[in-house]
N, C-alpha and C positions, 0 to 999 in steps of 0.2 A: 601157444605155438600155432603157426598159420602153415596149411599144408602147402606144397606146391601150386597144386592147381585152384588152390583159394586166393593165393595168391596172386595166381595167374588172373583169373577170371576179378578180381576186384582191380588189377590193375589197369586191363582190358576196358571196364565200365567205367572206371576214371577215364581212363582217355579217349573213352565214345562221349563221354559226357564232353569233355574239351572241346574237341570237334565240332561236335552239335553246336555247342556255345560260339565256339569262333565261326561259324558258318550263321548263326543268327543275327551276330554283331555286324556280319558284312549285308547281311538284307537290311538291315538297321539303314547301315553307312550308305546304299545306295539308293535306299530310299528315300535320306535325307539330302544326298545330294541327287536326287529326280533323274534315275539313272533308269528308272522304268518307266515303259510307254507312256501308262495310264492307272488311274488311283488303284482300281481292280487288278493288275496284275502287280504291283506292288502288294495289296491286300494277300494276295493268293500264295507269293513268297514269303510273305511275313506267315502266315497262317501253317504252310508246308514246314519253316523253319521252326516255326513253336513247338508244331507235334515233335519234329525228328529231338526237340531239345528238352523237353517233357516225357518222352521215350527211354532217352537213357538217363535224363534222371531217377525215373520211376524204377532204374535196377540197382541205383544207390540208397533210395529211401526204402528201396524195400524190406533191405536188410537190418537198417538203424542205426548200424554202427560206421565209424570212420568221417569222412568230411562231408558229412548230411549239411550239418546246420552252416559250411562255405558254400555247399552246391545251393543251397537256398538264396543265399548272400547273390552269387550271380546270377539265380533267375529274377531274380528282384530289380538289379541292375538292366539288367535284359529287357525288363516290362517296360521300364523307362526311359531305356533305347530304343524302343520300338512303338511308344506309342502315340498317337494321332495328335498332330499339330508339335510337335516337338523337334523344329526344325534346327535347333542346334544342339545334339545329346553330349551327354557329359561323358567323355568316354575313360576319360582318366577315374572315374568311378567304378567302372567294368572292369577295365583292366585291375584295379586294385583287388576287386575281389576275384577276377579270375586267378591272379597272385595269390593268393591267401587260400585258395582252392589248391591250386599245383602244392603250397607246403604244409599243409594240410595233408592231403594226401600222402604226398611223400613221404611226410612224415609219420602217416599208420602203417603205409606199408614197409618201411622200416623196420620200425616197432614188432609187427609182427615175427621180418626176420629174424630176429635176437633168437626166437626159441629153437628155432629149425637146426637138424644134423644134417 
């Protein structure tokens, strides 16, 4: 049985995790299309997006349970969108796991509801 506010707060981290993740893909996406000045300030958004999406992952693994091993799936993705000389990312890859991540989730916190009055 998942209490309210367990609930609440693990849904919260999913959807800070989302965020983060879709805020990284878009540093991704403009860096591959040279939407920043110069390589350094591309570097310093890539860098600023990593922490913010390493952040709140780090409030899903902490726990262990629920869609660890999808949130992993998409920082993996992530790496590969993001890194140096990969001028054409494979984003239907991302998206897939970022997929698999929303039902994932979805689907523990579900799960959880069953027991609650």
């Amino acid at each position: 049985m998942m209490s309210d506010v367990l609930y609440l707060a693990r849904r919260d981290a999913y959807a800070a995790f989302l965020t983060a993740a879709d805020a990284e893909s878009h540093v991704a996406w403009h860096r591959a299309e040279g939407r920043y000045a110069d390589d350094a300030e591309a570097v310093a958004a890539v860098d600023l997006a990593y922490a913010a999406t390493r952040a709140a992952f780090n409030l899903i693994d902490v726990e262990g349970v629920g869609p660890v091993k999808e949130a992993r799936a998409v920082l993996a993705r992530l790496a590969v969108l993001s890194s140096d000389g990969n001028p054409n990312p494979e984003w239907k890859d991302f998206k897939a796991a970022r997929e698999s991540f929303v039902q994932a989730a979805s689907a523990y916190l579900r799960g959880g509801q069953r027991g609650r009055g």
